[in-house]
N, C-alpha and C positions, 0 to 999 in steps of 0.2 A: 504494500500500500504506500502511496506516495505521500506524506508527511510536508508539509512546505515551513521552509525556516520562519520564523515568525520576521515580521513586519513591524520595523521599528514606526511611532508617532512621527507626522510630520513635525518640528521643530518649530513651534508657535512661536518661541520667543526669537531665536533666528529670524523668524519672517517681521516678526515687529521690527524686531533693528534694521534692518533691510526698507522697512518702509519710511522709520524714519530717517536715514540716511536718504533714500532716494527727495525728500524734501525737502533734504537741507542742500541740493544739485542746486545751481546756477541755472536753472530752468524753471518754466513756470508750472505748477502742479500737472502729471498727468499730460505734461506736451508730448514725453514721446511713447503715451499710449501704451500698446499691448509689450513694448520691452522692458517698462518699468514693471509689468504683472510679472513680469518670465524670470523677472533678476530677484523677485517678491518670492518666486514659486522655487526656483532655483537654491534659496535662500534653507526655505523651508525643507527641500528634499534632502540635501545635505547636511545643514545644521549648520551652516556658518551665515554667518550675517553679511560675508564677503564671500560668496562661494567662488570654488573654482572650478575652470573649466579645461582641467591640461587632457586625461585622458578621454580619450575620444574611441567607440570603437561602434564599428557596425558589422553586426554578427549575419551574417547572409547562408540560411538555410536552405538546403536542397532535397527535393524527396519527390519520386513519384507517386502516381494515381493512378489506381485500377479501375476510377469509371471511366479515366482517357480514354480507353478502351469503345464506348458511346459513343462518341464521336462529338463530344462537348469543345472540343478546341479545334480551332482555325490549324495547328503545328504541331507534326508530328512528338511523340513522345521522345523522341533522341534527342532532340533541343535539351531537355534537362541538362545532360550528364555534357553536351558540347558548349552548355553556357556552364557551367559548372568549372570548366575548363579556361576559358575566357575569361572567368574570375580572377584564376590563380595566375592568367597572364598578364593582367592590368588591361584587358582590352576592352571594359563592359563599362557600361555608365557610368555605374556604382564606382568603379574605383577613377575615373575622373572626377567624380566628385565627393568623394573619399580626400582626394589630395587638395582640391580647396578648401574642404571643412578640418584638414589636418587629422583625419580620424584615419586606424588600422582598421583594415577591412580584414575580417576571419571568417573563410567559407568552411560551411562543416558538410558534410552528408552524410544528410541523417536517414536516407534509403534511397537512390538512385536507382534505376533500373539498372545500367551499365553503367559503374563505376568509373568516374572518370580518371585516366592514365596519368594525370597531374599531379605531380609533386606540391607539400601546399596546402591539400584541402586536411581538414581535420574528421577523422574516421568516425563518426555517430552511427553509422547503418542500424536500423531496423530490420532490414529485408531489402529485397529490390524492388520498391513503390508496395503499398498497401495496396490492399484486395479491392475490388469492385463491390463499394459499398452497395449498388441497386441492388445486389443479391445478398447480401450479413455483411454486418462489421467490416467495416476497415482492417480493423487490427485488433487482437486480444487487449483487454485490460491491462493484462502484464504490461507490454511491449508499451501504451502511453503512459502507464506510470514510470516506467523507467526513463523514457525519453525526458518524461516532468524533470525527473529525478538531473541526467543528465545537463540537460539543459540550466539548470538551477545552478549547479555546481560548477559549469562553462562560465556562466556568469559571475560568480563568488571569485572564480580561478583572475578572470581578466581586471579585476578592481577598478572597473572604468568611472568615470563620473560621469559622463550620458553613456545610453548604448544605443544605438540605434538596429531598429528591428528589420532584418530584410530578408525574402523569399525568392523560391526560385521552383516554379513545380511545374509541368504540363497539366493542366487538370484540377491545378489550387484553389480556381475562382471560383471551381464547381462543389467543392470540400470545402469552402471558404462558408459560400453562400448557404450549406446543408446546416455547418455548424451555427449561424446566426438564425437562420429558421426556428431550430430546434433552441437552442437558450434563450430565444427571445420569442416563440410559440407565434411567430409569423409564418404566412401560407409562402408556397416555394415561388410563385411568382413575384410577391413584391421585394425579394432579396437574390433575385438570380439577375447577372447582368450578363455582356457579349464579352466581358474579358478582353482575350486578343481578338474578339476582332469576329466575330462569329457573326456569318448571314443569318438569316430569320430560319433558315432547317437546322441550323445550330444552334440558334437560341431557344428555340422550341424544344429540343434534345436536351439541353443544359436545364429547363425546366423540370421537364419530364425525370431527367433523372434525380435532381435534388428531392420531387415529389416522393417518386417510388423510394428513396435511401430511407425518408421518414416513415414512409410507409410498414416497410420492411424491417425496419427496425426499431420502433419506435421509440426514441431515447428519451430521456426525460430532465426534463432542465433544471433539476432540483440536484444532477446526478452529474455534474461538468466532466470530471476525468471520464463517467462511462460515454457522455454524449461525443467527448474526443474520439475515444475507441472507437461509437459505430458511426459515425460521421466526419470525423475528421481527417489529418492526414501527418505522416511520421513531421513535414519539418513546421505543421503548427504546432504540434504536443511539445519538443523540443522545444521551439520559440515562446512557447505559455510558458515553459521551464524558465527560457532565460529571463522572460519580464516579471517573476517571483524574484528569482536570483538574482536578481539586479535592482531589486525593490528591497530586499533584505538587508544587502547592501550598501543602500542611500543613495542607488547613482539611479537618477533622470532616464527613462526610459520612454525612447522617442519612437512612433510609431509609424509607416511608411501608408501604407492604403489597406485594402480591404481585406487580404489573407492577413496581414500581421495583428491586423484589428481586430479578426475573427480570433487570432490565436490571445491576445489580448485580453476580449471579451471571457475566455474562457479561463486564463488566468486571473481574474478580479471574482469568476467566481469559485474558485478555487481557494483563493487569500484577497476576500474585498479588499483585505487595505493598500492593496498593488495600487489597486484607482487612482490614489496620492501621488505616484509617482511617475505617472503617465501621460504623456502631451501627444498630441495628435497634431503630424507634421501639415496634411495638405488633406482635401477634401477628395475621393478620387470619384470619379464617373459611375461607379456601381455602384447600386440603388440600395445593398446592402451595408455597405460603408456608411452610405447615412444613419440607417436602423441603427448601429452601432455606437458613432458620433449620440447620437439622444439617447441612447441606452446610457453612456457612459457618461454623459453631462461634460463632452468636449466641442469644443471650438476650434477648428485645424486653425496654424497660422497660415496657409497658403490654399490658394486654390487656381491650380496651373493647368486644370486638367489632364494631369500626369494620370497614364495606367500602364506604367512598365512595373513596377513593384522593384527588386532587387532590393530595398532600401534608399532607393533614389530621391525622394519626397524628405525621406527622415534626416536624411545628409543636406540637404538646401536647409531644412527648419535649423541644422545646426552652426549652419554662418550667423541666422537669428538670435540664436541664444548666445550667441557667442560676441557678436555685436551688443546683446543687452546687458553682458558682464564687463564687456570695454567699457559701456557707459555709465555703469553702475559701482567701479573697479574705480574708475581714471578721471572723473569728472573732478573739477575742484568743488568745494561746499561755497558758499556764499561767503562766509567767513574768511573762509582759503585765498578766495580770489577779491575780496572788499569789494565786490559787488553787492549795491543795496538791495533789499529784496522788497516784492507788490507788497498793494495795503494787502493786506487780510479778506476773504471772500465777504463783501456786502459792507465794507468801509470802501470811502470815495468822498470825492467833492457834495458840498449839501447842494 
């Protein structure tokens, strides 16, 4: 049984002094908005009233799907294990923008169909891709406790202070959108999107399937790790792992689009207090991603219409946070710099 380390309070008094420092800035209350809340919140997850922001890392999970198999994606299942590869060679989004946000990028694979020949990735396998949920389970109970398990402990390992959450599945969006149905007791169409990219005989298939997984198996949202097992997929249970483990820890756990959400969503119900730790990078295009966003009472800072996943979304949110520590870090106080400060809100001329 998978056990999750307990979940430190957010740091109240941390976020106070954080707040009042950001008012004692050479700025007028609240001018630059949503970076004064992120250096607030920042503040809070780690416990310093000056957080820091050195280590950076975004953990990019790979795993296949056996309802690929359906014909739910636009790209063959071999894409997995050939971006997987592309990872470890710096040729993929993710690590172009890995090197402007200064974060290490750690591919793991957590169940590939065919393993990719690349030195580099870090060995998690479950198996080769989980089973075809339309017919039973994904994956034995065992197999997503352990992955929690693992996952949890990849994160502890890396002592990062954000981590940014990234995927890589054929067939994720389809395992994405089963598990947000089921934890949050919505019908499979209003949380099934096109993913990569699927015509209307694929998006109809991508329905259909997420319907019959619930059908078939009927999980129960009271019951997160079993609803992993029959719906979900090896590198979301992994990734719910690492955003426990990296909540336990105190570091900022940043979230990419709709699989890492999904895997997310089911880490907060696994150790609510994860919620605290969790910021949602960008808004992405599937319709499930929203359901999730309300579920979880987040506000993405961006919305690019990004639907690559990789962690791509979560690396751009983290020049954001990192820009709101510059300002929060480096600004002089009013004091500092004998700059006089406004009247006070509702003093003025009679």
């Amino acid at each position: 049984m998978f056990a999750p380390p307990p979940i430190p309070p957010l740091d109240d008094a941390a976020a106070a002094a954080a707040l009042a420092r950001q008012a004692s800035l050479t700025k007028p209350p609240g001018s630059l908005g949503r970076l004064e809340e992120l250096a607030v919140r920042l503040a809070a997850m780690r416990g310093q009233p000056i957080p820091r922001l050195e280590r950076k890392v975004a953990v990019v999970a790979a795993a296949d799907h056996g309802v690929a198999e359906q014909g739910v994606s636009a790209y063959p299942r071999d894409v997995t294990a050939q971006m997987v590869a592309n990872f470890v060679a710096g040729g993929a989004a993710v690590n172009q923008l890995a090197v402007r946000a200064g974060a290490r990028v750690v591919v793991v694979d957590a169940g590939v169909r065919t393993p990719a020949a690349a030195p580099g990735v870090l060995d998690r396998r479950a198996g080769p891709g989980t089973a075809d949920f339309t017919r039973g389970p994904a994956m034995p109970r065992a197999t997503a406790e352990a992955l929690l398990h693992q996952g949890a402990e990849l994160a502890r390992e890396l002592a990062a202070d954000a981590v940014v959450l990234g995927d890589m599945g054929i067939g994720n969006t389809t395992a994405a959108a089963a598990l947000t149905a089921a934890l949050l007791g919505l019908p499979a169409a209003s949380v099934t999107g096109r993913g990569t990219g699927v015509d209307d005989a694929g998006y109809a298939c991508k329905v259909s399937a997420v319907a019959r997984a619930l059908e078939v198996n009927r999980p129960h949202p009271a019951d997160p790790v079993g609803v992993l097992a029959a719906v979900g997929g090896f590198e979301l249970a992994f990734l719910a792992g690492v955003a426990i483990g990296a909540a336990s820890a105190r570091a900022c756990v940043v979230l990419d689009g709709f699989p890492t959400s999904a895997a997310a969503l089911a880490a907060v119900r696994i150790a609510p207090d994860v919620r605290g730790y969790v910021l949602a990078s960008h808004r992405s295009v599937e319709p499930g991603h929203a359901a999730i966003l309300e579920a979880l009472g987040l506000e993405p800072l961006l919305d690019l219409r990004l639907r690559l996943g990789e962690g791509t979304g979560g690396l751009l949110a983290l020049l954001l946070l990192d820009a709101a520590v510059a300002v929060h870090v480096g600004m002089a106080t009013f004091e500092e710099a004998g700059v006089s400060r406004g009247a006070p809100a509702g003093e003025g001329a009679a």
